[in-house]
N, C-alpha and C positions, 0 to 999 in steps of 0.2 A: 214402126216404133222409133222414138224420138229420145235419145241422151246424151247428157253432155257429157264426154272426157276430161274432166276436172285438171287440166295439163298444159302449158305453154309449150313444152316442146313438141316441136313440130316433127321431128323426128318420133315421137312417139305414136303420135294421131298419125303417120302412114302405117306406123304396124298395124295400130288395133284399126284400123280402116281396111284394111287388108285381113283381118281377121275375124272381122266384123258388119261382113258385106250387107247385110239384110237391115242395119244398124242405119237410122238417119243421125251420124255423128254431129255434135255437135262441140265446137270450141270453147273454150273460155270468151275470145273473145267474138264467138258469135253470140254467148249469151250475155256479153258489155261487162265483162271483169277481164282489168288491162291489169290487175292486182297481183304480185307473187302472194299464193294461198301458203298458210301459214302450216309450220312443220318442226313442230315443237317438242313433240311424244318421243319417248325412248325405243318404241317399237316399230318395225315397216305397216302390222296392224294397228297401230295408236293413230302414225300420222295418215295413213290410208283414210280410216275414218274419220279422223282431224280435217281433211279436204273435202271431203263430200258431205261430211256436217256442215262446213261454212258454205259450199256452193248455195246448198240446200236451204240452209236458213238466210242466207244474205239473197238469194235469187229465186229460190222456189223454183226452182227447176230439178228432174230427177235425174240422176249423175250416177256416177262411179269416176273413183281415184284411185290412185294405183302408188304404192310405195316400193323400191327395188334395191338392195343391197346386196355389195359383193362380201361374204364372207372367208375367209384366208385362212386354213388351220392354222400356218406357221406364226401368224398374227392375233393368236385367239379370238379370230370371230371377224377383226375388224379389216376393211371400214364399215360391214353391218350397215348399222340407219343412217351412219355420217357419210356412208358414200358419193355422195355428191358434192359435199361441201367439205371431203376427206384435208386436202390442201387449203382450207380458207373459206371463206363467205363469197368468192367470185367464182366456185361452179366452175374454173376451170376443167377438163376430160384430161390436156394433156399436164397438168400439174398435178392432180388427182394420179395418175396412172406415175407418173417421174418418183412421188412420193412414196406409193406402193412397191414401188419396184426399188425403188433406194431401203426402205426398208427391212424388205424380204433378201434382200442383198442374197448369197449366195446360200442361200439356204436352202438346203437339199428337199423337203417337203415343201409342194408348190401347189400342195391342193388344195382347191377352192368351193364354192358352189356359189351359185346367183340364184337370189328368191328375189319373187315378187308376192305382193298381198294387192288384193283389188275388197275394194267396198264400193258395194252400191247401195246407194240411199233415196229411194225413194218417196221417201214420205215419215213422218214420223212414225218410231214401231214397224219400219219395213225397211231394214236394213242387212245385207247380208253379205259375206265372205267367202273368196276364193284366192286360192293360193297357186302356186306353181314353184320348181324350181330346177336345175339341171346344176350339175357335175363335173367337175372342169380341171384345168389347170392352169398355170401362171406361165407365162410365156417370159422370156429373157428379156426379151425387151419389145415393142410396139413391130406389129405387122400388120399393112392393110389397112384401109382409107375408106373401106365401106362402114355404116351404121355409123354409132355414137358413144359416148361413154367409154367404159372400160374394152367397149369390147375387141380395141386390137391387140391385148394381151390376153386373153379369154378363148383357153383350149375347149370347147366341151367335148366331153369321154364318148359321147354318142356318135359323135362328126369322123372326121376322116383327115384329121390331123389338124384342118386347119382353126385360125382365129373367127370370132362372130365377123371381126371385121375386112375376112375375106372374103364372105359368104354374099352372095347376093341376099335382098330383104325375104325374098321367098324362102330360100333356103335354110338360113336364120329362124324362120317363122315354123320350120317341122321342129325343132329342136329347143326352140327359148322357153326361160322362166316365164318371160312376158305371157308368150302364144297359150303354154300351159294354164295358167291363170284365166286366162282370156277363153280359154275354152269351158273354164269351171263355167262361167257367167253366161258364156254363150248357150251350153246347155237348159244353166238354169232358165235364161230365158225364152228358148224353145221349147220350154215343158207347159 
């Protein structure tokens, strides 16, 4: 079976490629979109499907896209859908994270969660959703140089103290938002 990863990051396509073994993944730019796909929707399911509708219709190719925000109690929710672009339009990870943590400043509830939405579109009228997410906490400040994104401030409650970006990618992979999601799909497409 053959899909694309509606994703430029590369750090993403090693997870779900490791998640995903039976999978002939394919890139954005193996299917010729050097494009940032567009992420407009208020929700992680709006823009999830926001991306694999345009793969879909701009390339005709069957895909799945994946949306992930980090929610913060102490920050009512956010950075939620703007996680990525929390700090600015340049996607910084360590500006993004300086900014979260400047803002939670010493504030005694550091509880979080990471979700992800995955939408696969296959065709028009066959389009479907999976979700995942884990349980976590905000760390004081950045530990650890493995994975990407938020996660060397990212306790999750299931682990054994440490950050995602202590973890090697495997290990990460029993525990993430991502992998959770990734397994919805995975089932689904094993049935």
């Amino acid at each position: 079976m053959r899909l694309c990863f509606a994703s430029n990051n590369a750090h993403k396509l090693d997870e779900i490629r490791l998640l995903l073994p039976h999978v002939e993944l394919l890139s954005l730019a193996d299917i010729g979109c050097h494009q940032e796909l567009p992420e407009t929707q208020p929700t992680l399911a709006g823009n999830a499907y926001q991306k694999a509708q345009y793969v879909w219709d701009h390339y005709g190719v069957a895909c799945f896209a994946d949306d992930t925000g980090l929610e913060v109690n102490a920050l009512d929710g956010a950075p939620g859908v703007y996680s990525a672009r929390y700090a600015g339009p340049a996607r910084e990870p360590a500006a993004n994270m300086a900014k979260l943590l400047h803002e939670l400043g010493a504030q005694p509830d550091r509880r979080a969660r990471f979700r992800t939405v995955i939408a696969l579109m296959r065709g028009p009228g066959d389009a479907h959703e999976f979700s995942g997410e884990v349980m976590g906490t905000i760390a004081a400040a950045p530990i650890g140089r493995g994975n990407f994104g938020y996660d060397p401030i990212f306790v999750p409650d299931e682990g054994d103290g440490r950050t995602f970006a202590e973890m090697t990618l495997e290990e990460k992979n029993l525990l993430s938002h991502r992998a959770r999601a990734v397994a919805g799909l995975a089932a689904f497409l094993n049935r």
